[in-house]
Each structure stands twice: as C-alpha cells, then as structure tokens.
N, C-alpha and C positions, 0 to 999 in steps of 0.2 A: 861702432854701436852709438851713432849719434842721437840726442835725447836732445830737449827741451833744456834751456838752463834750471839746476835745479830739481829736476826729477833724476830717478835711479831709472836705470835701462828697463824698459818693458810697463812703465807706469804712469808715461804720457797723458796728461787728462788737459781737461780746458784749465785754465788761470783759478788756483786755487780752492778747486774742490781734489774729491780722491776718490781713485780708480773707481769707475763703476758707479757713483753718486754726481754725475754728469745732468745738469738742471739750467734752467733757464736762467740770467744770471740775478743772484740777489736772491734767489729760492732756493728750500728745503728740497729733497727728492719727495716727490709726492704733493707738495705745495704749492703748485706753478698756479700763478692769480692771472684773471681774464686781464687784458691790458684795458689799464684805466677803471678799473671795477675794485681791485683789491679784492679781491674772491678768493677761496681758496675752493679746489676738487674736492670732492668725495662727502666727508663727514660734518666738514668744518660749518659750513655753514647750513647747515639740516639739524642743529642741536636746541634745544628748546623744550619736547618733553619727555628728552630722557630715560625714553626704553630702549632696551639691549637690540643688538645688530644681528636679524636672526643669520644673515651672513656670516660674522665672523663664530658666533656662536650656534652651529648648524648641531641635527641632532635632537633625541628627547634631552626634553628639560632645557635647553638651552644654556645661558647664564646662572640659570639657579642653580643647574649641574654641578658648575662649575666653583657658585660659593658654597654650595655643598660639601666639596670636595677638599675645601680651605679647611670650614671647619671638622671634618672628620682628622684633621692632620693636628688638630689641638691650636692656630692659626684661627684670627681675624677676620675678615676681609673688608678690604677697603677697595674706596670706586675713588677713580676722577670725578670730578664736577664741576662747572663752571655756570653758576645759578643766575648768575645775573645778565645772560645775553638768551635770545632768541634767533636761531638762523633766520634767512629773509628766504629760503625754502618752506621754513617748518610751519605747518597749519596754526599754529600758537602766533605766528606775525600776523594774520589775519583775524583771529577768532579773540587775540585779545582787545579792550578798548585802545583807540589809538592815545590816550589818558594815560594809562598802561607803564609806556615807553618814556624813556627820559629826551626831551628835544633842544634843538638848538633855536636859538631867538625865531621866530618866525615860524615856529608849529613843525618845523624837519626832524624827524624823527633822528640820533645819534644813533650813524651806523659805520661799522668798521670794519673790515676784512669779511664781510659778508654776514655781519651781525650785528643786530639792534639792541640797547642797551635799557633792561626793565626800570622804571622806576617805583622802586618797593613806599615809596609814600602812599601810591595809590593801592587798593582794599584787592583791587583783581589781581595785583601782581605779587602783591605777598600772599593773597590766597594760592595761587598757583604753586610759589614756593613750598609753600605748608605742605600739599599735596605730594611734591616730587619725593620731599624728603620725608614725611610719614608712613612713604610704599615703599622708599629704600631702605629706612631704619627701619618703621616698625613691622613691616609685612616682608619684608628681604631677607633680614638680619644684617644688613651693612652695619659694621661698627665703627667704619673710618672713613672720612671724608677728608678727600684733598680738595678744597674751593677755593679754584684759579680765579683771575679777572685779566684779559688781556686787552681793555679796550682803554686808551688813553683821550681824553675832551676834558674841556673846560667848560661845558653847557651849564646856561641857570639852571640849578636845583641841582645840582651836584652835589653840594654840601647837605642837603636835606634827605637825597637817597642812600647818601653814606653813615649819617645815623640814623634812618630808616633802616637801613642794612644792619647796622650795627645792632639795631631792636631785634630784627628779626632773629638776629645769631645765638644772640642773646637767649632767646625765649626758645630756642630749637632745642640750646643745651638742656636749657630749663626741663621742656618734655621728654627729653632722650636722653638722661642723665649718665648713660655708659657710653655713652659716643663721643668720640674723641675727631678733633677738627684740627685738621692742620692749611693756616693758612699761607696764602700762597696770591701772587700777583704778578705773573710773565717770570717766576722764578723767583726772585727775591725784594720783590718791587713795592710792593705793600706791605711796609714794615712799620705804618703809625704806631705811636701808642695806643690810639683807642684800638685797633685791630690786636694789639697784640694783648692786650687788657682783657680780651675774650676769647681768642681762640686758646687749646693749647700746644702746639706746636705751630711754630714758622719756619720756613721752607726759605733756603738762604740763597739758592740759585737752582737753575731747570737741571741744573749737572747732576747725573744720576750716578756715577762713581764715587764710593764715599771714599776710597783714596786720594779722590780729585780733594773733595769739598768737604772740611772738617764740619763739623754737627755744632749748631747754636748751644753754649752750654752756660748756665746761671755762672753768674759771680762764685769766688770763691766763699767770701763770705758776703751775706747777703745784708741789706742794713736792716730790715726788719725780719725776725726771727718766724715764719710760716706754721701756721698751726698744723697738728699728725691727725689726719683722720684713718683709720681701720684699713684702708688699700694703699695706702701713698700719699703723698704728700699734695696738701693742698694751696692753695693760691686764692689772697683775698682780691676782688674784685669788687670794690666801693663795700657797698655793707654786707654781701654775700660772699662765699667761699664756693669755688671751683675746684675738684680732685683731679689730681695730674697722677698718670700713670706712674704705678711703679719702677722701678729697672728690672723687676724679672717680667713684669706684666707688659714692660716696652717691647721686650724679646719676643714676643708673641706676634705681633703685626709683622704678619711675612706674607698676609696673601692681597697685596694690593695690586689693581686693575689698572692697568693705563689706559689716556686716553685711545679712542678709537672702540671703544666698548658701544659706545652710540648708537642708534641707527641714523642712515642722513637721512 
C-alpha cells in the first residue's frame, strides 16, 4: 500500500491541500483567479449593491424568509458585508462617478482581486453606503453586521477615506442605535484604535471554530470605571457613550449569514 510520503493509505491529494479540496495552487476551492487578473469566480467580484442571491435563496420570500425564520427562534440576524469595495462586474463600477473611487497617483482607480476601492470622502459614495445600510437595518431588520475590508494599497487619500469611514460608522450607529457592528479586516487585520473606538466588537481572525480562537475579552480590571446604562454596559467614545451588549443579550446573536449571501 504505497502512498505519497506523509499521507495515510487512500488520501493521496496534491502537495498540501486535503482529500477532495484539490485547486489550483495558492487557491481556496471555489476561488481559482483568471492568470494575471487576481479575479476571483462566481460572487466575489459582482459585490457592490448588496442584494440577496435569488440562487442561493430560491423560493417565496427569499432571504427575508429566511431572517424571518431567525427571528421567530428569539435570534438576531446578522449579514456579512464588506462596504467599502465595488466588484468590477457590478453596475455600481459604472454608474458611480469615477470621483467615487479611491485612485492611485495617476487617476487608476485602486483595484484588487476583482474590486475597486470606494472612497467615502466623496458625497456619492457615502450616499450609496447610507442606502445599502438603511434597507438592511431599517427595512430588513438586520441587527448585526460583520464589515470585512480585504483590500490592501497605500494610495493618496487613504488616510482621509479612513476617517471618512470612520464618520460614516460613526453616524450609522448614531441612526441605528440597536445595531451592533463587528469589525473585521481579512480576519483580524484591522485592529487600529480609531476602528476599535467605534465598532463594538472585533473579529480576532477569519477562524470560525471558537475552540480554535479564544474571544477578545476586556482587561480584568479596567483603568476607567464604564458607566451602567439600563441593557448593559456602555463604552465612552470621546464625549458620547456607546451600549455594548449584554451577556445574556450576547447569547442571542445566533442567526448570522455568511458570506456568499450576495448576488454576483
């Protein structure tokens, strides 16, 4: 029963993947990128404005079905999101100003894996925001948002989209004061202080086994003593206060969507 050094009899794959998840190399199953493009198949880059997959959600009601379904169980629900890119599929690369977009010296539009990068300085691109997220919280009922970012640049005006960003997140809590935002950056990549000064939870890596990955948990004792408001404990952020979920109110967020909810 001779095998490959290293594999058990009957479970022969290529060089460091396993059984059955057999990809081009350097890719996810389902991820294989056009050579020389960084593309990815299917959803990835068709993402931008953010309506359900009547595919993966076939059927009456579709997705609404489905967080329906959440909250009849006493459960949440929460979506994936990733706000700040636009696929170079989705009507939204075209329809918005090319202003819009955040660029690299020379008017190039910052694009990555098959997606271009908003810049929320400009009025069209945080309107657009405002939209996505005013139909998922306030016409949805979404009450959880996970806002990934998976695009790495050093472009001018990077620094200005990021408290651009940080405004907008800011002001969403502001109008949707029961929603709860956990931020998130390629897993645990985005952990500044300004970002974590606003969201409230952060997302410590993409590892979905919480046997793997222990949970971000405050100090034991904290150096300044948090003021109690009526549901839980809150969190000063400059001159305002932010409510952080309770612990039995934490136990409740069980119905969250991964990605692939999209349409491409």
């Amino acid at each position: 029963m001779g095998t490959r050094a290293g594999t058990r009899p009957g479970t022969e794959t290529r060089a460091g993947t396993r059984p059955g998840t057999e990809t081009r190399a350097g890719t996810r199953p389902g991820t294989e990128t056009r050579a020389g493009r960084g593309r990815r198949r299917g959803w990835w880059d068709g993402v931008g404005a953010w309506l359900p997959s009547a595919r993966r959600f076939p059927g009456p009601g579709g997705l609404h079905a489905v967080l329906g379904r959440i909250r009849e169980r006493g459960m949440v629900p929460g979506l994936w999101l990733e706000p700040e890119v636009v696929g170079v599929r989705s009507p939204l690369a075209t329809e918005l100003p090319d202003e819009a977009f955040l660029c690299h010296e020379g008017g190039v539009r910052v694009t990555e894996q098959g997606r271009h990068q908003l810049d929320l300085t400009h009025p069209a691109a945080r309107a657009h925001l405002d939209r996505t997220v005013d139909r998922l919280v306030g016409e949805w009922g979404v009450g959880y948002l996970k806002l990934d970012y998976n695009i790495t640049t050093s472009a001018p005006g990077l620094l200005d989209h990021t408290r651009a960003w940080l405004s907008w997140l800011s002001a969403v809590l502001d109008r949707h004061p029961g929603l709860v935002v956990e931020n998130c950056g390629s897993g645990g990549l985005r952990m500044d202080g300004a970002s974590l000064a606003v969201a409230q939870l952060q997302s410590t890596s993409d590892q979905q086994d919480p046997y793997a990955t222990r949970p971000s948990r405050p100090p034991r004792r904290p150096r300044c003593r948090p003021s109690r408001g009526p549901c839980g404990r809150t969190r000063n952020r400059g001159s305002r206060t932010r409510r952080s979920p309770s612990p039995s109110a934490r136990r409740c967020w069980g119905g969250f969507i991964s990605p692939g909810t999209w349409t491409a």
